[in-house]
N, CA, C and O of each residue as an XYZ file, in Angstrom:
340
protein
N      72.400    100.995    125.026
C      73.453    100.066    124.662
C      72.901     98.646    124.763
O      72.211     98.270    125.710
N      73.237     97.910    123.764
C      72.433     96.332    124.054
C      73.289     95.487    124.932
O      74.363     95.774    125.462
N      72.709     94.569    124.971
C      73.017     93.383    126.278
C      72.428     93.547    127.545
O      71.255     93.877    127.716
N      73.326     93.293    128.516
C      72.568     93.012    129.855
C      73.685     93.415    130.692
O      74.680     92.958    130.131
N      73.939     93.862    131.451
C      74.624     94.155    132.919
C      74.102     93.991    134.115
O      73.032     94.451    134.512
N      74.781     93.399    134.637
C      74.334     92.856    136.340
C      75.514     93.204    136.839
O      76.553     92.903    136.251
N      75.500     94.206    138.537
C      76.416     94.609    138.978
C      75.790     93.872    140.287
O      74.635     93.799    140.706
N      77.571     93.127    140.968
C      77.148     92.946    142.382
C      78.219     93.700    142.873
O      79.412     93.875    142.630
N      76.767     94.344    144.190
C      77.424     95.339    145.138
C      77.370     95.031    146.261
O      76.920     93.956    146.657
N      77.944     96.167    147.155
C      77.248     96.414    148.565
C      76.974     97.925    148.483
O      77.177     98.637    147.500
N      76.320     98.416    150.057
C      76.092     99.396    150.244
C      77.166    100.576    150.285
O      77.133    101.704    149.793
N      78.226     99.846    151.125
C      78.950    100.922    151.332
C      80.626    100.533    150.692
O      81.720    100.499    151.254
N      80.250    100.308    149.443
C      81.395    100.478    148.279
C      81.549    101.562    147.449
O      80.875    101.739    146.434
N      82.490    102.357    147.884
C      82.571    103.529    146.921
C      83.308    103.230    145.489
O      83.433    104.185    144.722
N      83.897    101.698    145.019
C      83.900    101.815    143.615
C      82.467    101.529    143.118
O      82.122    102.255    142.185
N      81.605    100.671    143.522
C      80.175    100.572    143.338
C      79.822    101.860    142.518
O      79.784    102.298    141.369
N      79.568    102.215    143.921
C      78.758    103.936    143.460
C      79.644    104.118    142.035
O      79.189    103.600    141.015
N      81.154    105.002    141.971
C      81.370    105.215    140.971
C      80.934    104.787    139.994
O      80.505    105.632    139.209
N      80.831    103.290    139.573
C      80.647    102.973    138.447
C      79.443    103.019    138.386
O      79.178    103.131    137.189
N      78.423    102.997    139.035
C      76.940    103.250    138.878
C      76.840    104.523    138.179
O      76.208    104.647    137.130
N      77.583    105.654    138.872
C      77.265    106.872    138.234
C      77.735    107.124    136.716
O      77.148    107.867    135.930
N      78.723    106.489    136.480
C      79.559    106.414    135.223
C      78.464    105.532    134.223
O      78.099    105.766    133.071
N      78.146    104.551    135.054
C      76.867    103.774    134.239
C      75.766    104.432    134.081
O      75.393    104.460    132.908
N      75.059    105.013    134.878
C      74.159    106.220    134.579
C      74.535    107.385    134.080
O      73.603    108.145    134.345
N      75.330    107.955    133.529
C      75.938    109.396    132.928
C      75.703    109.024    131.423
O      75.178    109.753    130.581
N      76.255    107.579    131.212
C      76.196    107.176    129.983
C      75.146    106.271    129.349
O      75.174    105.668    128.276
N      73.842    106.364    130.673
C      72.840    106.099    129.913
C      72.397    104.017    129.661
O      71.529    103.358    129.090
N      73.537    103.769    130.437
C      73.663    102.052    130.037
C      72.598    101.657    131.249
O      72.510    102.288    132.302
N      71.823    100.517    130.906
C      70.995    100.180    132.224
C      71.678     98.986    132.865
O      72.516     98.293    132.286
N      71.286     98.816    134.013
C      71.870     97.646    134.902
C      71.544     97.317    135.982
O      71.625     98.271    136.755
N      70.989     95.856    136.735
C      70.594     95.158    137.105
C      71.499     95.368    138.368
O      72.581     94.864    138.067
N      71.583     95.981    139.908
C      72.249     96.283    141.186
C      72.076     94.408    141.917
O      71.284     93.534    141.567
N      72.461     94.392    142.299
C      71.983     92.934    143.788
C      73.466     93.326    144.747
O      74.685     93.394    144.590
N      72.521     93.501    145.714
C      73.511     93.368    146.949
C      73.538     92.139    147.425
O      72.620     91.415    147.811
N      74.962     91.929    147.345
C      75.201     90.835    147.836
C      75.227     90.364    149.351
O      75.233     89.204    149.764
N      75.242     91.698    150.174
C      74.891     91.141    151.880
C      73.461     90.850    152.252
O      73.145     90.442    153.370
N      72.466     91.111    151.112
C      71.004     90.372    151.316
C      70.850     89.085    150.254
O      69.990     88.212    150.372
N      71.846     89.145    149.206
C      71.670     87.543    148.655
C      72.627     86.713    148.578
O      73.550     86.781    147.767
N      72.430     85.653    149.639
C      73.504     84.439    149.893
C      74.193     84.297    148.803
O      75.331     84.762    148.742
N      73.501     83.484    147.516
C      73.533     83.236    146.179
C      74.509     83.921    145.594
O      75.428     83.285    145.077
N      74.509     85.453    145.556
C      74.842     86.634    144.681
C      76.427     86.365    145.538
O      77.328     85.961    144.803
N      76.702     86.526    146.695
C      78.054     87.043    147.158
C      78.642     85.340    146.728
O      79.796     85.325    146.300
N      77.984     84.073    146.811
C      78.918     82.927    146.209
C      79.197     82.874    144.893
O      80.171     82.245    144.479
N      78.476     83.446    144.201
C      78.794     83.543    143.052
C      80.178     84.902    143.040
O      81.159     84.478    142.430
N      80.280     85.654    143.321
C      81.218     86.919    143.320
C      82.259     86.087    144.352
O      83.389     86.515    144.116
N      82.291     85.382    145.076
C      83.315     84.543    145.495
C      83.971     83.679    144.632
O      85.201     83.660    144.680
N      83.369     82.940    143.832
C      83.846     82.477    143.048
C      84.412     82.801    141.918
O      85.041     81.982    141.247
N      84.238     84.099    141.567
C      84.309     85.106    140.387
C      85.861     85.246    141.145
O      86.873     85.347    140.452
N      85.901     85.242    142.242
C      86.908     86.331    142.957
C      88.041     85.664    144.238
O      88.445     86.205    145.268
N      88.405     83.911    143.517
C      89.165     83.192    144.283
C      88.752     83.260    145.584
O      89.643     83.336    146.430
N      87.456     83.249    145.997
C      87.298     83.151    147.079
C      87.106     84.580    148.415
O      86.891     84.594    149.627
N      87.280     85.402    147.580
C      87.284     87.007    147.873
C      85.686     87.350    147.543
O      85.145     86.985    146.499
N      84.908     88.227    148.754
C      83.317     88.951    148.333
C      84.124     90.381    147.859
O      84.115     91.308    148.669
N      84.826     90.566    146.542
C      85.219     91.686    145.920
C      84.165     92.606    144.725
O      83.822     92.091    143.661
N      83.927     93.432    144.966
C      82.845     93.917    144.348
C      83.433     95.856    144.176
O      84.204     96.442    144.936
N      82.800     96.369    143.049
C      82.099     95.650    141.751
C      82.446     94.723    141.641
O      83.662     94.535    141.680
N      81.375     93.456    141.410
C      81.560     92.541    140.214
C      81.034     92.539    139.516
O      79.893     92.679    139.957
N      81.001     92.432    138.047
C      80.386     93.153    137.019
C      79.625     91.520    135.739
O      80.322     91.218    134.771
N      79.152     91.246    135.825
C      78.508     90.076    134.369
C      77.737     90.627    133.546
O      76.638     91.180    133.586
N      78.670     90.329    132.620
C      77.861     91.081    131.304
C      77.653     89.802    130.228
O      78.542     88.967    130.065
N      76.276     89.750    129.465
C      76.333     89.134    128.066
C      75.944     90.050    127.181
O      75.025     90.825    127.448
N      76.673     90.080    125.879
C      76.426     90.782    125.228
C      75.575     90.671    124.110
O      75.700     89.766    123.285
N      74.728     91.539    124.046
C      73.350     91.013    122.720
C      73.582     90.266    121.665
O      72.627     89.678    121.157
N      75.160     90.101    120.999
C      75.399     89.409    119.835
C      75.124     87.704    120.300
O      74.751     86.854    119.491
N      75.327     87.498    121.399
C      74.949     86.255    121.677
C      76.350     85.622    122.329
O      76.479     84.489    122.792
N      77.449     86.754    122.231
C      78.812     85.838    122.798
C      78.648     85.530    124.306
O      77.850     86.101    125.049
N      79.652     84.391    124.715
C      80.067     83.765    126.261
C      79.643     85.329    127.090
O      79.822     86.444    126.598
N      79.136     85.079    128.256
C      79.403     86.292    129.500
C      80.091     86.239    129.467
O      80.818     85.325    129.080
N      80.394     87.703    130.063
C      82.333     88.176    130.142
C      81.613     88.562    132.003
O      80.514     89.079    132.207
N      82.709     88.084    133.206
C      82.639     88.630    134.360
C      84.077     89.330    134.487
O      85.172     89.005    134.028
N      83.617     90.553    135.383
C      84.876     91.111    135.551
C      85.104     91.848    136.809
O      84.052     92.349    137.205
N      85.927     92.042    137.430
C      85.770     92.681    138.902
C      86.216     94.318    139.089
O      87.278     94.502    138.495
N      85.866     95.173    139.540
C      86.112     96.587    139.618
C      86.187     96.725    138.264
O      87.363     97.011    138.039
N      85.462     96.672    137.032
C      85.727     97.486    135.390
C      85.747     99.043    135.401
O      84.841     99.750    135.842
N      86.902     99.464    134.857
C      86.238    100.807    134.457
C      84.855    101.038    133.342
O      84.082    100.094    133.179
N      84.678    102.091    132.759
C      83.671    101.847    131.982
C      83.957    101.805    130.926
O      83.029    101.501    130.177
N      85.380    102.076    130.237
C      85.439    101.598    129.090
C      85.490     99.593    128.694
O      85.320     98.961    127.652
N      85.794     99.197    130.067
C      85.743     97.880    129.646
C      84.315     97.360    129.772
O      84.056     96.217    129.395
N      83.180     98.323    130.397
C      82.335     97.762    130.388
C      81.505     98.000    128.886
O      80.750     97.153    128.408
N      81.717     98.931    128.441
C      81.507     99.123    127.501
C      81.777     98.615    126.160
O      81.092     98.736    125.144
N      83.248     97.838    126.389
C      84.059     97.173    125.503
C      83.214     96.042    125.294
O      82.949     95.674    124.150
N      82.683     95.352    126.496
C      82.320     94.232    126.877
C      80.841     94.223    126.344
O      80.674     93.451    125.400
N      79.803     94.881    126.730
C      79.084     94.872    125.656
C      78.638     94.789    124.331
O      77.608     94.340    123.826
N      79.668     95.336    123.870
C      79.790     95.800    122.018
C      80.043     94.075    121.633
O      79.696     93.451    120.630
N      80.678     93.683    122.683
C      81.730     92.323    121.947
C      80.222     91.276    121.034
O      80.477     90.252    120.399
């Protein structure tokens, strides 16, 4: 699938996992960062997230060249949606 996906996680998030596996079943690749080893990564997902370290957080750009789309807990059809765009 084209574009790019970057998921911020932690370790012990079980929507994480899900969508990893849902992301791997279907073959899409994607870029993990835990955010309790990168300062950077969880301010950014704070900010994504009014101030909340809520994760999945999901940034996607999509190969056509449109705006990143960020989104928090996606299922995979929106991640998928989000790509195509």
């Amino acid at each position: 699938m084209p574009g790019t996906v970057t998921m911020y996680s932690t370790t012990w998030c079980g929507y994480c996992r899900r969508l990893k596996s849902q992301l791997d079943r279907e073959g899409i690749t994607y870029n993990e960062i835990n955010i309790e080893h990168d300062p950077d990564s969880a301010a950014f997902v704070e900010k994504a997230n009014g101030g909340n370290q809520t994760v999945p957080t999901v940034l996607i750009f999509p190969s056509s060249g449109a705006d990143s789309v960020t989104m928090t807990n996606p299922s995979l059809a929106q991640v998928k949606e989000a790509l195509a765009a």
